[in-house]
Each structure stands twice: as C-alpha cells, then as structure tokens.
C-alpha positions in Angstrom: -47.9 -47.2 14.5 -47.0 -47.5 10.6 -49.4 -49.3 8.6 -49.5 -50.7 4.9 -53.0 -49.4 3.3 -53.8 -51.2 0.4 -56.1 -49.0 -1.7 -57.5 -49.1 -5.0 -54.3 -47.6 -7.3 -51.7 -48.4 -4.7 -50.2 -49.5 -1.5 -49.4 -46.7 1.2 -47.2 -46.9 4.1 -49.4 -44.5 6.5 -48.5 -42.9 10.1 -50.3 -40.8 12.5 -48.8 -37.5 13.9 -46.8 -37.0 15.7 -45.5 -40.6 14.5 -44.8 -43.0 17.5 -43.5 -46.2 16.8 -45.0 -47.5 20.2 -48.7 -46.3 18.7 -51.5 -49.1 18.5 -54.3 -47.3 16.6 -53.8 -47.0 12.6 -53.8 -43.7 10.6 -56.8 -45.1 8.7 -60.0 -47.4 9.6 -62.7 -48.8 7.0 -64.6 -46.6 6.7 -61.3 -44.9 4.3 -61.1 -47.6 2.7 -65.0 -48.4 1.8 -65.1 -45.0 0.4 -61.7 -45.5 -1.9 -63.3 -48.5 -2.8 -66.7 -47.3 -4.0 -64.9 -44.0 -5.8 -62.5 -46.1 -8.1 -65.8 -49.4 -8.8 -68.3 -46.1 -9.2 -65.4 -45.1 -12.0 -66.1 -41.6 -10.1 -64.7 -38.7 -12.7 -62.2 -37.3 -10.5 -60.7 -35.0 -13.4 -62.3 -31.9 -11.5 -61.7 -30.3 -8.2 -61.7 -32.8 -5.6 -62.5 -31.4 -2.2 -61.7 -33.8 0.8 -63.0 -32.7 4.3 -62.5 -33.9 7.5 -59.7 -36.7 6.4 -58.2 -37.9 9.6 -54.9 -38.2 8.9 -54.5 -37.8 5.3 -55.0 -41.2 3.8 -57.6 -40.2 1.4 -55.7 -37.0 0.8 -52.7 -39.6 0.5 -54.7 -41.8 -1.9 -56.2 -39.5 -3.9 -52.9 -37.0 -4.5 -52.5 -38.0 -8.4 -55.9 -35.9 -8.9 -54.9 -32.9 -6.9 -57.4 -32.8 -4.0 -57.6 -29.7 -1.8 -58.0 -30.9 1.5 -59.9 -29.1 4.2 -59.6 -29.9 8.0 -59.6 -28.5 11.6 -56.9 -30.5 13.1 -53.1 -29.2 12.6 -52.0 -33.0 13.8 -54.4 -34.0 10.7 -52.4 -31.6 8.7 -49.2 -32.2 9.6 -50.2 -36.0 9.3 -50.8 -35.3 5.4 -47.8 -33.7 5.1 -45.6 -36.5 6.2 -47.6 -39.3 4.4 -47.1 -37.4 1.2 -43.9 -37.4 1.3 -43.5 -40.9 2.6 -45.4 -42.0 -0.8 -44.0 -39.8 -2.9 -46.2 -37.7 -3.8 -45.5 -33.7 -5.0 -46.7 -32.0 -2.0 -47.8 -28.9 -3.9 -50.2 -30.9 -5.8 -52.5 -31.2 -3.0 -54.2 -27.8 -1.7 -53.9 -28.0 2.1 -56.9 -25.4 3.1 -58.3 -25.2 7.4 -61.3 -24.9 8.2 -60.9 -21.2 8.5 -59.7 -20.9 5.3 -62.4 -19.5 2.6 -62.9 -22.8 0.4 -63.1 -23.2 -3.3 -65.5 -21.7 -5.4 -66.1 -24.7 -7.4 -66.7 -28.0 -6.3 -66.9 -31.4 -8.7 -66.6 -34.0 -5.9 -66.9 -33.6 -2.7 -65.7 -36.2 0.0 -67.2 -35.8 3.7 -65.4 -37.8 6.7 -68.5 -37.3 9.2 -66.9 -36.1 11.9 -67.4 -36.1 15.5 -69.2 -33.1 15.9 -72.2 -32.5 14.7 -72.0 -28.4 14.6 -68.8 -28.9 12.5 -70.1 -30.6 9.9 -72.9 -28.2 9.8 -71.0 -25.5 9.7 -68.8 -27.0 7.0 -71.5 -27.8 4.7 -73.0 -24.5 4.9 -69.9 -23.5 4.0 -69.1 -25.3 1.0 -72.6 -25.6 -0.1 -72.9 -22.9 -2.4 -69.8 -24.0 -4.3 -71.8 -26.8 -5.4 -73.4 -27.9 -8.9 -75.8 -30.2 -9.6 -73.2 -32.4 -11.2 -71.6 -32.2 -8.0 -70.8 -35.8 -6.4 -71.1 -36.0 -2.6 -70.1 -38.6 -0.6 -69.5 -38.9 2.8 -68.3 -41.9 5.1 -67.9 -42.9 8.7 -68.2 -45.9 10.8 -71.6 -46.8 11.2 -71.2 -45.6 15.1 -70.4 -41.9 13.9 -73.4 -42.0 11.1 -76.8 -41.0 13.4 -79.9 -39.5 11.9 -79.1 -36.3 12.5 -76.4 -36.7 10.6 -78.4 -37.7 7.7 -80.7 -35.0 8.1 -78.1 -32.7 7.8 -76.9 -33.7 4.4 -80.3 -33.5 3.4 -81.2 -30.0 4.5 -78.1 -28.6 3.3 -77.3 -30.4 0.0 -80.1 -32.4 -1.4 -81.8 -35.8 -1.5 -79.3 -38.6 0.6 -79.5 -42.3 1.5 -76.6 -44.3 3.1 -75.2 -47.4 1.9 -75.2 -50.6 3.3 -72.9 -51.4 6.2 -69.5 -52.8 4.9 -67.0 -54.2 7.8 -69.0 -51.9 10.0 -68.4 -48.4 8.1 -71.0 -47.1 6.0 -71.3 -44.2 3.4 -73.5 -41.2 2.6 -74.8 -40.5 -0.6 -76.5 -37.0 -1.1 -77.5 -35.5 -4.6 -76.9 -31.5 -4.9 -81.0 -30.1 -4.8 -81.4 -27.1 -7.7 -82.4 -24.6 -5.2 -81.3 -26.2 -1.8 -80.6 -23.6 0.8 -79.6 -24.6 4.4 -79.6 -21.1 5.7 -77.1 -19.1 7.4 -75.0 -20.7 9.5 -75.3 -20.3 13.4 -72.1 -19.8 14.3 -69.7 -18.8 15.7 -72.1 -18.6 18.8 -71.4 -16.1 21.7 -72.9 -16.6 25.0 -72.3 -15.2 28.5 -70.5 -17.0 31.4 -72.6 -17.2 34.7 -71.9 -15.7 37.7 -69.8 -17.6 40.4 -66.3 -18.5 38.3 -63.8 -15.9 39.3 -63.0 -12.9 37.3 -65.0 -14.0 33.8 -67.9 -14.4 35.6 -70.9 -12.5 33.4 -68.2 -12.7 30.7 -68.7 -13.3 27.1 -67.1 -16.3 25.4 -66.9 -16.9 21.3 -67.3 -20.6 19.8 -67.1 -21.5 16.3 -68.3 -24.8 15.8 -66.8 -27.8 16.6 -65.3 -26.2 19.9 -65.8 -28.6 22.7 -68.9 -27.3 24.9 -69.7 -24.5 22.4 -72.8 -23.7 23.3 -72.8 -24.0 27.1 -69.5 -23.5 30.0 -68.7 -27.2 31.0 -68.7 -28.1 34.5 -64.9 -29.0 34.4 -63.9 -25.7 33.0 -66.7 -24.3 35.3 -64.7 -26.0 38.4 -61.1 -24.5 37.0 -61.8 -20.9 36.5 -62.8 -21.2 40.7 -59.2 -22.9 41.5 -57.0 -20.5 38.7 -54.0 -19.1 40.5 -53.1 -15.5 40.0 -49.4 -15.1 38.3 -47.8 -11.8 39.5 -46.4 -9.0 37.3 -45.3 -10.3 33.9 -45.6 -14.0 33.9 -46.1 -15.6 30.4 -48.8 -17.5 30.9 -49.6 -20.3 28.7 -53.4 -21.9 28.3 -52.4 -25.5 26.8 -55.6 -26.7 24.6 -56.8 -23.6 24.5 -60.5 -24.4 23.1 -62.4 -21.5 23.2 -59.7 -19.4 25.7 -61.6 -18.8 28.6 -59.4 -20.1 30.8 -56.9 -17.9 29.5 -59.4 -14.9 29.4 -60.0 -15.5 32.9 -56.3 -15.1 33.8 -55.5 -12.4 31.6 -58.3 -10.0 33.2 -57.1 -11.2 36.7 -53.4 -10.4 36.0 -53.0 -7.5 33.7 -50.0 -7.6 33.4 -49.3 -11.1 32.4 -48.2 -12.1 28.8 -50.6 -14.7 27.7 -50.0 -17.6 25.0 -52.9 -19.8 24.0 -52.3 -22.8 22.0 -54.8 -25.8 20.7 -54.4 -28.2 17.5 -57.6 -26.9 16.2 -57.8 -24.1 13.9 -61.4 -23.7 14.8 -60.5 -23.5 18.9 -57.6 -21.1 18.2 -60.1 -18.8 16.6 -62.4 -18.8 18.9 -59.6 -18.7 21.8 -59.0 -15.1 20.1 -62.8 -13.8 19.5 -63.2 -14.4 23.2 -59.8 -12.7 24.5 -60.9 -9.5 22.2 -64.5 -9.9 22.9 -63.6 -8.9 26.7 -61.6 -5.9 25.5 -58.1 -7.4 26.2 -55.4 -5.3 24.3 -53.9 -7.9 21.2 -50.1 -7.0 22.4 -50.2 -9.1 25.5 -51.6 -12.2 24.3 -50.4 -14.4 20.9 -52.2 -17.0 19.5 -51.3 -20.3 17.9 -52.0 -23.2 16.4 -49.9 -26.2 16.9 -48.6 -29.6 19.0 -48.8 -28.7 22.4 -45.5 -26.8 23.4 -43.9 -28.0 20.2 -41.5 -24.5 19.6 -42.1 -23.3 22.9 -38.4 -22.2 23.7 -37.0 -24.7 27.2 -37.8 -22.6 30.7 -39.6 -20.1 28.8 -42.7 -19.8 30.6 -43.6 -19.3 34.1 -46.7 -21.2 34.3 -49.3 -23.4 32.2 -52.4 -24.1 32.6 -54.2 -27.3 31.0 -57.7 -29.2 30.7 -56.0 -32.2 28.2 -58.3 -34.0 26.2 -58.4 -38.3 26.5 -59.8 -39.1 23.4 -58.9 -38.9 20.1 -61.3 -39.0 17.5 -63.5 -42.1 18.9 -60.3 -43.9 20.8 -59.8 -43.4 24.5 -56.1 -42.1 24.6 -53.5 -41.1 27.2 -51.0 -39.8 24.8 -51.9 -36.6 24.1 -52.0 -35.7 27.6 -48.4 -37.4 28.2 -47.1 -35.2 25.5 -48.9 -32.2 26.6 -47.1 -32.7 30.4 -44.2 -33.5 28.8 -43.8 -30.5 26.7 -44.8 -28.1 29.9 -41.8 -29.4 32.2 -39.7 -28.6 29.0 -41.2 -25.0 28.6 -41.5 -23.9 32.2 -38.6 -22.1 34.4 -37.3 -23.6 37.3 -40.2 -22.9 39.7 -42.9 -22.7 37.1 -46.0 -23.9 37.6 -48.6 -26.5 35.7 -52.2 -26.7 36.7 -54.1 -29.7 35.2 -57.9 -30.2 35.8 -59.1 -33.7 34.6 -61.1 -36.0 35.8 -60.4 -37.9 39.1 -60.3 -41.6 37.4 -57.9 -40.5 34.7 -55.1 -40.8 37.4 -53.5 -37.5 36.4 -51.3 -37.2 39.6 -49.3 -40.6 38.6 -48.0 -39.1 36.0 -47.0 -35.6 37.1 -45.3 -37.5 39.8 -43.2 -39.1 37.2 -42.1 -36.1 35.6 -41.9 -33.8 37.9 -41.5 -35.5 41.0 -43.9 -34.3 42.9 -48.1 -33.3 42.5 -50.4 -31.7 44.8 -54.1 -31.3 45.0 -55.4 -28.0 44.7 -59.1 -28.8 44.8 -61.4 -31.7 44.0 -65.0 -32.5 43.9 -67.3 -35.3 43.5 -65.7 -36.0 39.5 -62.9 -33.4 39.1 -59.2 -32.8 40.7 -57.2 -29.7 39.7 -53.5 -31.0 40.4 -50.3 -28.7 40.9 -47.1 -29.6 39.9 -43.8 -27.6 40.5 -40.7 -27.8 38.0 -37.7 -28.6 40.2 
C-alpha cells in the first residue's frame, strides 16, 4: 500500500518493503506522526546528530533526512524500506547513516529517537548500547502506540537513561520522555544469552544455542521449534540445505550435525537472528566452510533450482498486524530456489491453514507429523 504522510515540513509518498500494491497496512501509524509532531512544536534543536532507532519502515528516517539522521534498526525489510522512501522523496541517500543493530553506534548522541519496539530485550539491549554516547543535553524521546508502551517499558528508560514520564495519549499513540541522569548506569548488558537444549530433540539435544536479543524465544527452546527438530529429515551427501528465518539457527544446527556433509545456508531479515544463527552453528564446533550466513528477503538472490531442500518455521505477524504475506512470499521464493525433487518442510500452527497454500504452489502437501497445536507439512517440487 502507498500512502501520502503529511508531516510537519512535508508531504511523503511512503511504502512498505517489499512494496505490494495489493498491501492494506500503511508504512507509518500515529504514533510516527505524534512524535514528528511534538519534535518540530517542541522547536527540538536537531542541528546535532540525530539517532533514530527502531523506525519501522523509514518514515521518520524519511521525514527527518534534511538533518542527516543515522538510523539504527534490526530489520533488513526496515532497511531496505528506507532506502526506497528516500529515494521516492528525494532525498540524498548518503545523507542519512544507515547503521544495524550490530553495528557499533555513534559515539555521540544529541537526540535520540526510540520506536519502542516489540521486544522488550531489544530495547534493552539497545539502550545499553547507546547509553554511554549520551550527554546530559541529550534529548530522548521515544513513541509507540499506547498497546506497545507497558510499565516495563517505562522502567527501562528509567534505569538506563534517567528520569521519564509519558505523554498523554494522542489518537491512541503515546510518547516517552526520559532526561539523560549524570551518572546513570544500567549495567552490562545480558546478552547475547546462551543456554543448552534439552534432551529429547534429535541430534542438538544437550546442545548449546546463542541469542542476542530480540531473537524470538531467546531465552528458552519453543515448543514449535521443540516439535520440528523431532520431525527434521536427514538430506544425504551434499545437499544445500537452506534454514528460511533462520532466528537463532538451531534448526539448521540440528541438520548440519546430522548430515555432515551437507552445505547449509541460513537466512532471516534480522541482523540480530543472523548473528545469533552463526554463534550457535560455531558454538557446536561446525567448520565455517560448509555453512554461509545471510541476511536478507527470504530467497530473494537465491539462484532458481539451487537448493535441494528448505526448511521453514514462517512468522504470521508483522510488527503488531496478523499477516499471511510473509509466509506466501517465503513459499513462494522456496519453489523458485529448489531442484526438481527438492523438498520444503514448514512447521506452523494447525489453524494457520499452511497445507492450502503449499497445495497451490506446489500441487501437492503431506503431513509429516502433528500434534495437539502444530503440523510439520511436506511439499515436493514437481
């Protein structure tokens, strides 16, 4: 869906990425646009460095490009989004620093900008993070809808940076306002966090997996991913083997020390799951030349009937909307990248009707294994 934003200094034509004319949910809500509000009637000195953080999908990058934010975020679609937007307003694109989360951040910060995210752990680990490029002239604000603002959240900000209160709820976003303490200090951050997998999951059982934060289930094995590693097949000789939203790569882990001779490729839109997919793979004492890493679309790049078999968990939300699309594009892309004959495994939950669409694409879906909430479905490229 393209969208006309109307901010303070301009009107923006806006799209999500990948754009998809057919797309209901905008690339910006209000809780964008209360904060571009309250920066420009706050006459907010943006003359300094401007560090935005967490921006969705780049309209307050978008917005605020004549001051030359550096934008951080953990999302390559997010990234990519900014990119496009950019250019679609005109703006120089190297007058915005595009930074991820793994990226070391500035050293200085004048005003920093916070989209709460949805994960709690990632804005901690963010803060901790940025916090020492702080001044006490810094301005922070952050924003979110008042849905995604908890007290915990608050607590946060005030632990790590200083003295906060929220604002009043405007069209139901609100914002965060937290004053930079002279000798706040939040303490080292907790993450990434390594724990062992239990027994009872195939070949990674008593394993060790690697989380930075932010990674879905970081701090425990979920019980869908517990119910996949039981139901993994076991590719033969050199199969390139491809873990499709990767998170934190156990999946692929599993395979790879079941089938050592298989090339592995693990692939997530999140710079902080493609990290951890890689301190997980090397934390089992895999050797680096059979597996690469990346971050990016799905199978966007992935050369056609490339691969012999993929193997996906596909999220259905994104952000706070319940979507199919990612998934569709995610199935889509591994009919494309698989050889005639190939393989794709797809765990997901039994309501989300998984087996409809593989039927569509592939023309044909089979059942592997089920239990009380999750299927594992099998479909064969023809």
């Amino acid at each position: 869906m393209t969208d006309r934003m109307r901010t303070p200094w301009s009107e923006l034509t806006l799209t999500r990425f990948p754009a998809d004319p057919r797309e209901r949910l905008r690339a910006w809500d209000a809780s964008d646009d209360y904060l571009l509000g309250h920066l420009a009637e706050s006459g907010t000195e943006l003359s300094g460095t401007v560090v935005v953080v967490g921006d969705r999908w780049g309209a307050l990058t978008t917005a605020l490009a004549a001051h030359r934010p550096t934008q951080i975020t953990d999302s390559f679609l997010a990234q990519e989004a900014t990119r496009a937007n950019l250019r679609r307003a005109g703006a120089d694109e190297g007058s915005v620093r595009l930074l991820t989360t793994q990226d070391p951040p500035p050293e200085r910060i004048d005003v920093l900008l916070v989209r709460v995210p949805k994960s709690l752990a990632l804005l901690e680990d963010q803060l901790l993070r940025l916090a020492p490029a702080l001044h006490e002239g810094t301005v922070v604000v952050g924003t979110g809808m008042v849905k995604e603002i908890h007290t915990s959240t608050l607590k946060l900000f005030e632990r790590i940076i200083g003295p906060t209160r929220t604002s009043l709820a405007e069209k139901k976003a609100r914002l965060i306002h937290a004053t930079v303490g002279p000798s706040v200090d939040g303490g080292a951050s907790p993450w990434p966090y390594r724990y062992e997998l239990p027994d009872g999951v195939g070949p990674a059982s008593g394993r060790p997996v690697v989380n930075h934060a932010g990674v879905f289930c970081a701090e425990r094995l979920d019980i869908g991913t517990r119910f996949f590693l039981r139901h993994l097949p076991e590719p033969s000789g050199t199969a390139r083997v491809v873990d499709l939203g990767c998170g934190n790569g156990v999946v692929g882990t599993a395979v790879a020390l079941a089938a050592p001779e298989a090339e592995l490729l693990f692939v997530d839109e999140s710079f902080q799951a493609v990290a951890s997919a890689q301190a997980t793979y090397r934390a089992n004492g895999l050797p680096d030349g059979r597996a690469e890493f990346r971050v990016g679309d799905g199978l966007a790049g992935v050369a056609d009937e490339s691969v012999d078999l993929v193997l996906n968990n596909p999220p259905f939300h994104t952000h706070q909307a319940t979507s199919d699309a990612t998934a569709w594009r995610m199935f889509t892309g591994a009919r494309r990248a698989l050889r005639p004959g190939g393989e794709l495994y797809v765990i997901g939950n039994r309501h989300l009707g998984y087996h409809i669409k593989l039927r569509k694409l592939f023309g044909n879906s089979r059942l592997v294994a089920s239990d009380a909430k999750f299927v594992v479905l099998k479909a064969v490229k023809q």
